[in-house]
C-alpha positions as CSV (number, residue, x, y, z in Angstrom):
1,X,-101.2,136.9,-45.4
2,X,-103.1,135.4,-42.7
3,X,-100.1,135.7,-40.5
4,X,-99.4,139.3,-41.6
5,X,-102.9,140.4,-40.3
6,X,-102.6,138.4,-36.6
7,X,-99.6,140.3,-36.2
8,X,-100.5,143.7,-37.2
9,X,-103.5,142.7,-34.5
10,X,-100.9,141.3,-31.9
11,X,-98.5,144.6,-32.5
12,X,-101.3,147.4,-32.4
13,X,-102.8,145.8,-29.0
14,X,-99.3,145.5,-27.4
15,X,-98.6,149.0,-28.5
16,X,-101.9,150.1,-27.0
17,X,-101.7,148.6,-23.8
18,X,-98.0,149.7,-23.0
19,X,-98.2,153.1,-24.3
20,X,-100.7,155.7,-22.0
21,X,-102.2,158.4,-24.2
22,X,-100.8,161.1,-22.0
23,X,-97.4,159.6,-22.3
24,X,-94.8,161.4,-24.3
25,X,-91.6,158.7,-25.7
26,X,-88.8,159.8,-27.7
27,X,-87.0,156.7,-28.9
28,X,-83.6,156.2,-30.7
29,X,-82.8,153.2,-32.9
30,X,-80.0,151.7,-35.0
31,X,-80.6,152.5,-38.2
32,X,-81.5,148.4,-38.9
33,X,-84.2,148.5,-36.2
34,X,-87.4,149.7,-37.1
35,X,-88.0,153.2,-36.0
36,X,-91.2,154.3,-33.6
37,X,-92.3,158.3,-34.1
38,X,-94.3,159.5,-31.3
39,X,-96.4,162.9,-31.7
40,X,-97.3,164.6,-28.4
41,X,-97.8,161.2,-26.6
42,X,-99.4,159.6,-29.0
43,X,-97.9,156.5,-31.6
44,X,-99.2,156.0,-34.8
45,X,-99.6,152.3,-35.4
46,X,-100.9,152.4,-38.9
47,X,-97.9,154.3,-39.7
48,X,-95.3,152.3,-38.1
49,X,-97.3,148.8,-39.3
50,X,-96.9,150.2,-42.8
51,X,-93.1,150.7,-42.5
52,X,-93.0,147.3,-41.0
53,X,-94.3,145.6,-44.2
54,X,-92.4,147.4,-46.4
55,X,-89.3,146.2,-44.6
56,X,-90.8,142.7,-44.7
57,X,-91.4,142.9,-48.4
58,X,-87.7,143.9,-48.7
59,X,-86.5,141.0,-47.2
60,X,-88.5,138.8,-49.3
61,X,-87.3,140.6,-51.6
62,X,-83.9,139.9,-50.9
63,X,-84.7,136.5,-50.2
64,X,-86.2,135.5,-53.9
65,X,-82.8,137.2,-55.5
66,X,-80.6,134.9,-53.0
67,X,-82.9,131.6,-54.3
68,X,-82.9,132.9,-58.2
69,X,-79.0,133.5,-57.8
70,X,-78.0,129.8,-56.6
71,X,-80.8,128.5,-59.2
72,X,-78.9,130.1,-61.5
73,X,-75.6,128.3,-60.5
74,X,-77.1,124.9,-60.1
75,X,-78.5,124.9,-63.5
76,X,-74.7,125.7,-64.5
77,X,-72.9,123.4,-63.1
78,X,-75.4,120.5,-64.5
79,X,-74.6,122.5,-67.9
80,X,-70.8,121.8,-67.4
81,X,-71.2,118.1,-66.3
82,X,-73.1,117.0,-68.9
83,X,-70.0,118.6,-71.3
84,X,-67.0,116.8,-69.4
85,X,-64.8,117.6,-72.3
86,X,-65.8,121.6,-72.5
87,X,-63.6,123.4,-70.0
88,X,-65.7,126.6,-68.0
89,X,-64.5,130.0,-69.5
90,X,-62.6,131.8,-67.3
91,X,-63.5,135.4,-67.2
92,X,-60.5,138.2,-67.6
93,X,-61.0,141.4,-65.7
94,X,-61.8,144.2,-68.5
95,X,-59.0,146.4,-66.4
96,X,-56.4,143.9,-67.8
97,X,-54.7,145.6,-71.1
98,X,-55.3,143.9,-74.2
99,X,-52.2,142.0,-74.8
100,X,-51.8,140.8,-70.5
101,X,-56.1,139.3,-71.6
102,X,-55.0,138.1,-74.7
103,X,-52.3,136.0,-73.2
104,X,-54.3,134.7,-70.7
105,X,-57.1,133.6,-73.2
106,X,-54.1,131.9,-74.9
107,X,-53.3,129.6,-72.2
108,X,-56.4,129.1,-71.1
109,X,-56.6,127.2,-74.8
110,X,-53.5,125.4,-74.8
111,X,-54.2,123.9,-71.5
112,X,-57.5,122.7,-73.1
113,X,-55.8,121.6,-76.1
114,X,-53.3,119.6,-73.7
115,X,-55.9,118.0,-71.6
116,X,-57.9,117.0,-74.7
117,X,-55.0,115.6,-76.2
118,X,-53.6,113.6,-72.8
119,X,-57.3,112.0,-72.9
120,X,-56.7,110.7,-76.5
121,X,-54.4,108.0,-75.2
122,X,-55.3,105.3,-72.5
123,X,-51.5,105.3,-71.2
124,X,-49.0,108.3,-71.5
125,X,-45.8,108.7,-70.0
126,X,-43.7,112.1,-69.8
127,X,-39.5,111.3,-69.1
128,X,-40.1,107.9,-66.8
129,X,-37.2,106.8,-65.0
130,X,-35.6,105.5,-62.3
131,X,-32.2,105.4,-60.4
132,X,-31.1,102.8,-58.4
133,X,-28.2,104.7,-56.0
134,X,-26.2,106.0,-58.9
135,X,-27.2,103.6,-61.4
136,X,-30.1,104.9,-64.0
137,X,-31.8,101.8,-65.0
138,X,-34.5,103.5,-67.3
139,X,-34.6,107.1,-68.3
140,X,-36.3,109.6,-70.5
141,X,-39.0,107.1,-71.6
142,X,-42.3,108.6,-73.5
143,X,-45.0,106.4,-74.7
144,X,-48.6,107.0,-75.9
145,X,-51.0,104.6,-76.4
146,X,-54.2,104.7,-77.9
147,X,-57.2,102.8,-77.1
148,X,-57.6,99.2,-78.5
149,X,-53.9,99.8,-79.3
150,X,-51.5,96.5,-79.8
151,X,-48.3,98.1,-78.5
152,X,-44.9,96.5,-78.3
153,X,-42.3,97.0,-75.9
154,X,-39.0,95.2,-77.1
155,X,-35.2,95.3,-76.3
156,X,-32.3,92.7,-75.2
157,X,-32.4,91.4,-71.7
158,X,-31.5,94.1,-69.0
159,X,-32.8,96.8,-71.6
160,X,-35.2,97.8,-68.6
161,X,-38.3,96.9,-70.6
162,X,-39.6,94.7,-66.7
163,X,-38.4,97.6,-64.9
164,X,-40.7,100.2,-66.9
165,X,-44.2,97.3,-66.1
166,X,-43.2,97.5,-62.4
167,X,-42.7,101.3,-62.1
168,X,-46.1,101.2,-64.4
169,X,-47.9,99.1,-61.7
170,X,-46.5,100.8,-58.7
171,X,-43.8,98.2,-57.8
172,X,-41.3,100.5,-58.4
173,X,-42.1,104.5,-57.8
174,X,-40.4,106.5,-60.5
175,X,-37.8,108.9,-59.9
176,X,-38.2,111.2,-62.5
177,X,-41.2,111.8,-65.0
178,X,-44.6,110.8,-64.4
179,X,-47.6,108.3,-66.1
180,X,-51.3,109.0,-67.2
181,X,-54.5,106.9,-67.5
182,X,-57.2,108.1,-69.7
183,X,-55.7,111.5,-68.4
184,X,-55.2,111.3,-65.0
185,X,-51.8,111.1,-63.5
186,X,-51.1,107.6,-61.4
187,X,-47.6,108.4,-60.1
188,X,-47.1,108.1,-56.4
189,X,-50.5,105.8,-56.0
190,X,-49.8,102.0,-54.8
191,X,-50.1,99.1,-56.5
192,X,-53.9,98.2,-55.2
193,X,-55.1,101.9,-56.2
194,X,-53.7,101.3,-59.6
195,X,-55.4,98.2,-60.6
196,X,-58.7,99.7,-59.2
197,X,-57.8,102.4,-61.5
198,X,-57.4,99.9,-64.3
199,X,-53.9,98.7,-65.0
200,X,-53.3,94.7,-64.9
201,X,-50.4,92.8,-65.6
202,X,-48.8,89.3,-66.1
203,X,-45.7,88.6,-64.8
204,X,-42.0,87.2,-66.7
205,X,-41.9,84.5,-64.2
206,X,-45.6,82.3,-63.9
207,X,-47.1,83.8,-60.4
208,X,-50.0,81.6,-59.7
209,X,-51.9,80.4,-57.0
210,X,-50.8,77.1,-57.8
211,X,-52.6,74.5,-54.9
212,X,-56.1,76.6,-55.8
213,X,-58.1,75.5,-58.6
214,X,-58.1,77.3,-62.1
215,X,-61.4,78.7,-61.6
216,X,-60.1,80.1,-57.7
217,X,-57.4,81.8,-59.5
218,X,-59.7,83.9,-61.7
219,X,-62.7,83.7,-59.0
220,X,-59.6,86.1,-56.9
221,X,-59.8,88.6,-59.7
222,X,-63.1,89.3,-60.2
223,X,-63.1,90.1,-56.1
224,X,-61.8,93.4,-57.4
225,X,-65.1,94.2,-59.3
226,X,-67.5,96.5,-57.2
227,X,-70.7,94.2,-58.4
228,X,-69.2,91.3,-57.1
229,X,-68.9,92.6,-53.8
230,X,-71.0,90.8,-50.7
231,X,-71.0,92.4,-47.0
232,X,-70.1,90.4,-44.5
233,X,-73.2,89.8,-42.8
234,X,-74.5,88.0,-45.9
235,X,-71.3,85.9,-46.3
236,X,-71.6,84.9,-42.8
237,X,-75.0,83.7,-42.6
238,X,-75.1,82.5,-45.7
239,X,-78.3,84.8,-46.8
240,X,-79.4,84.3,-50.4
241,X,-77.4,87.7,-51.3
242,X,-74.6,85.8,-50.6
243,X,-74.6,82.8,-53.1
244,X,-76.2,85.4,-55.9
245,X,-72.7,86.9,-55.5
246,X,-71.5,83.4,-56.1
247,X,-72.6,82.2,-58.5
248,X,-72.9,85.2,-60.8
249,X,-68.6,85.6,-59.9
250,X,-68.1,81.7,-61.0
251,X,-70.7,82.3,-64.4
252,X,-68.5,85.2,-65.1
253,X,-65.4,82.9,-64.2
254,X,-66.6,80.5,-67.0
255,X,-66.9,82.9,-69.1
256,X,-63.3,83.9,-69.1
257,X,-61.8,80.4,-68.8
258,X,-63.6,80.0,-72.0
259,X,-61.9,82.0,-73.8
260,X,-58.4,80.6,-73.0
261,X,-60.0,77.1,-74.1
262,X,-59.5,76.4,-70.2
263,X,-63.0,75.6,-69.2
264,X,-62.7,71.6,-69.0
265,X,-59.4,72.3,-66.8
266,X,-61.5,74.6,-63.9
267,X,-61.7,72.0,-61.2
268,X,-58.1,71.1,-62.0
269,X,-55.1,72.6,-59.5
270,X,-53.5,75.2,-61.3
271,X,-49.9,73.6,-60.5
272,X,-51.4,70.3,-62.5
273,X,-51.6,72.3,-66.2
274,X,-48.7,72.3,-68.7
275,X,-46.5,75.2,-68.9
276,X,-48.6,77.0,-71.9
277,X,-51.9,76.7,-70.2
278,X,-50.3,78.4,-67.0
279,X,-49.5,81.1,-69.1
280,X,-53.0,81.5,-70.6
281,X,-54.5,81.2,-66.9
282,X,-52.0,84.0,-65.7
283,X,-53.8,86.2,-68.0
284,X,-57.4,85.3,-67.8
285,X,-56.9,86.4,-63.4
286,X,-55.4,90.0,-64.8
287,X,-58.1,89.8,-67.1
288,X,-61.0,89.5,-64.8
289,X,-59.7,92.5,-62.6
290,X,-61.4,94.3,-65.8
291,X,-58.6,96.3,-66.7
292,X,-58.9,99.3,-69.7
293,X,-54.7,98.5,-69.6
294,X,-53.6,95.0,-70.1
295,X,-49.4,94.6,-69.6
296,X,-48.2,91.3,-70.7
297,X,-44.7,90.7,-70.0
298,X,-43.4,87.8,-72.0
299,X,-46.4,85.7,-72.7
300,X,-45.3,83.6,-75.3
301,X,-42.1,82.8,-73.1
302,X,-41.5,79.0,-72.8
303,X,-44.7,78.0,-75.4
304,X,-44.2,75.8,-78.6
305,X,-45.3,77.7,-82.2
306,X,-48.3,75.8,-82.3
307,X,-48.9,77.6,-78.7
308,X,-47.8,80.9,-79.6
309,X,-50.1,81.2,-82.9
310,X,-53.0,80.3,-80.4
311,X,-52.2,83.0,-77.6
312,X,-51.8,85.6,-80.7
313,X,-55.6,85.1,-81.8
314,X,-56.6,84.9,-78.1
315,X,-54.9,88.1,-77.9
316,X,-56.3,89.7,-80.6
317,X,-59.7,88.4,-79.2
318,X,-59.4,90.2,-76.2
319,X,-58.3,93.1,-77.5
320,X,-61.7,93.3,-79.8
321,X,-64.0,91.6,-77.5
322,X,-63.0,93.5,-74.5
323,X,-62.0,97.0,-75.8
324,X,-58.5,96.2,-74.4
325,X,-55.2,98.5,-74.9
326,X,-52.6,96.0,-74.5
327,X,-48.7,96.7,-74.0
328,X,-46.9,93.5,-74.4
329,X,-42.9,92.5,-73.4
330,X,-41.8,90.0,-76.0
331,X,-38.4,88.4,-77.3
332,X,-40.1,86.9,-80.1
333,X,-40.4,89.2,-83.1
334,X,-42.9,87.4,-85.2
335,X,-45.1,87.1,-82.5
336,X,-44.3,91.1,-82.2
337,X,-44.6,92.0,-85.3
338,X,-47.7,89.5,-86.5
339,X,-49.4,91.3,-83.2
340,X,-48.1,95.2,-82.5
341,X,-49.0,98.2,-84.7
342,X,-46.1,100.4,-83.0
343,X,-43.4,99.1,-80.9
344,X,-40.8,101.2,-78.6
345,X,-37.2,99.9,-78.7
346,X,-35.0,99.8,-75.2
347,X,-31.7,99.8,-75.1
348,X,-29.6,100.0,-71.5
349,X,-32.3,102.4,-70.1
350,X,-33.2,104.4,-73.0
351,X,-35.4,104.7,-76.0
352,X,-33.2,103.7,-79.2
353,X,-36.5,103.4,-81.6
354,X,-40.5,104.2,-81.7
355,X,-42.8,104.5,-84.2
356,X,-44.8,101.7,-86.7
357,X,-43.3,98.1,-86.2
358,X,-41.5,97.5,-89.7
359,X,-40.1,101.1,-89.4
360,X,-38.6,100.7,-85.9
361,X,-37.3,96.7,-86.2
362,X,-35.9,97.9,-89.7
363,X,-33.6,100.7,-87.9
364,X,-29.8,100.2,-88.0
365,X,-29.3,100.5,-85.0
366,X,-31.8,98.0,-83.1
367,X,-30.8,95.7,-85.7
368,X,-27.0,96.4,-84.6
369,X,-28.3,96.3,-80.4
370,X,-30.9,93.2,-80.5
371,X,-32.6,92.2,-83.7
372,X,-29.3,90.8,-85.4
373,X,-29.4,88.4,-82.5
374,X,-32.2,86.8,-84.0
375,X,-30.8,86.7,-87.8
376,X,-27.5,85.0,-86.1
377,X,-29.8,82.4,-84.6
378,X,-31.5,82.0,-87.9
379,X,-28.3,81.0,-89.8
380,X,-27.0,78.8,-87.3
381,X,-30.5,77.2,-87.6
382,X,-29.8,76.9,-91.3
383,X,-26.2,75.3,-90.9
């Protein structure tokens, strides 16, 4: 208030000084301005230093209203992010007839009910395909899988099961349909953006840094993990930061190599291990890009039975130690069906089966486009 009083002081001695007693003023204002009576040559400064607080308490007035309105909103919007899940209701003019609102409130709730569902599953896809010129190598393909889910994805060889992983991964870019994770759509992104988003991946054919060391291979994976990251002042100088970094990426290395039984092999070139242990390393780099979507295309390619009951509980490890939704490629149907809880079937582009394992691999007609295959080999086994 202390600045209040020096200015009613400041105002009545200007006014005093400038305006003569014998002087007679008429002035005109906008109506914003504060407005100056004069009587006879004479100005009433207590008057016009009374209308001049009221218009000050106005504006702070005014002011206080502004503050408590955008209070008001901030303390809403915290509401709404600490409910992720609860969508803001979106108000319908009361001018709008009753059946016009009543629609509205009824999309309003199925696009909840659709967004909530499409966050139920880690990976959906809505008609995926893709043409080659006039060649449709996959179409119309919908999957949904659920967290920590084993799923299989199974067919005879040019079914387009490699083809679905790459458009998956960003290899390919789909031509038709699109693919969620955890919800949100991936389609168009490249294949760096989607494994920062979460989806890794193994490939049919072994693709290794083969004259690096087992340990360098993973080492390059975990380079994709924000807490791993070192600027480059640090790594230039050397600066303690630097071998931290280090040393926490190789302990987490270790760690991982473990798992795959490949920690005495770490100093070893990865062109040097057998075949099966190339395989296991393959998956231990996708796995330390810390993926919520592991794709495994073929893993038990190539590996003996005592190998591929080995990579089945190492799998099945993962997939409980890690939290991992896994979507495997495989020929071998006991290592499908000793592993997957639901498998799609592929046939020339298109989905032939889905649904639980036993259901789909007991279908008529995979057993007519693939599965007999394995019965025939069976028999001549037996001969």
């Amino acid at each position: 208030m202390g600045f209040f009083k020096d200015f009613k002081d400041d105002f009545s001695q200007a006014v005093n000084e400038l305006m003569p007693a014998d002087d007679n003023l008429e002035t005109s204002t906008n109506e914003d301005d504060v407005e100056v009576n004069t009587l006879e040559g004479e100005v009433d400064v207590e008057t016009e230093l009374s209308k001049l607080d009221g218009l000050l308490e106005q504006v702070t007035k005014q002011e206080a209203e502004k503050v408590a309105a955008a209070r008001s909103a901030a303390e809403m919007a915290a509401r709404n992010a600490s409910a992720p899940t609860e969508r803001a209701a979106v108000p319908v003019p009361a001018s709008v007839p009753e059946p016009e609102r009543n629609e509205t409130v009824s999309n309003i709730t199925k696009a909840t009910q659709e967004e909530r569902k499409m966050a139920e599953y880690v990976l959906e896809t809505k008609d995926l395909g893709i043409s080659f010129g006039g060649l449709k190598a996959v179409e119309n393909v919908d999957l949904k899988i659920k967290k920590k889910q084993l799923y299989g994805l199974v067919g005879p060889n040019g079914a387009g099961k490699t083809t679905v992983f790459n458009m998956l991964t960003g290899v390919y870019q789909p031509t038709t349909g699109t693919f969620y994770l955890n919800g949100e759509e991936l389609r168009g992104k490249s294949q760096e953006q989607i494994n920062h988003k979460g989806i890794a991946r193994t490939f049919q054919n072994i693709r290794l840094f083969n004259n690096m060391s087992v340990i360098r291979n993973v080492l390059v994976g975990l380079h994709n993990q924000p807490e791993f990251k070192c600027d480059i002042f640090s790594s230039i100088f050397r600066l303690p930061k630097h071998y931290k970094t280090e040393k926490a990426m190789r302990d987490k290395a270790k760690e991982i190599l473990r798992i795959f039984d490949l920690y005495d092999e770490r100093n070893n070139l990865a062109c040097n291990l057998p075949y099966g242990k190339q395989r296991k390393l393959e998956i231990a780099r996708a796995l330390a890009t810390n993926p919520c979507l592991l794709l495994l295309d073929e893993p038990a390619a190539g590996m003996n039975p005592h190998e591929t009951e080995d990579l089945m509980d190492i799998v099945r490890r993962i997939r409980d130690e890690f939290d991992m939704t896994i979507l495997l490629i495989e020929h071998d149907m006991k290592f499908v069906s000793g592993l997957c809880d639901e498998i799609t079937v592929l046939n020339f582009g298109t989905v032939l089966a889905q649904g639980k394992t036993e259901d789909a691999l007991s279908d008529p007609e995979v057993i007519k486009a693939y599965i007999c295959l394995l019965y025939t080999s069976d028999a001549a086994d037996e001969l």
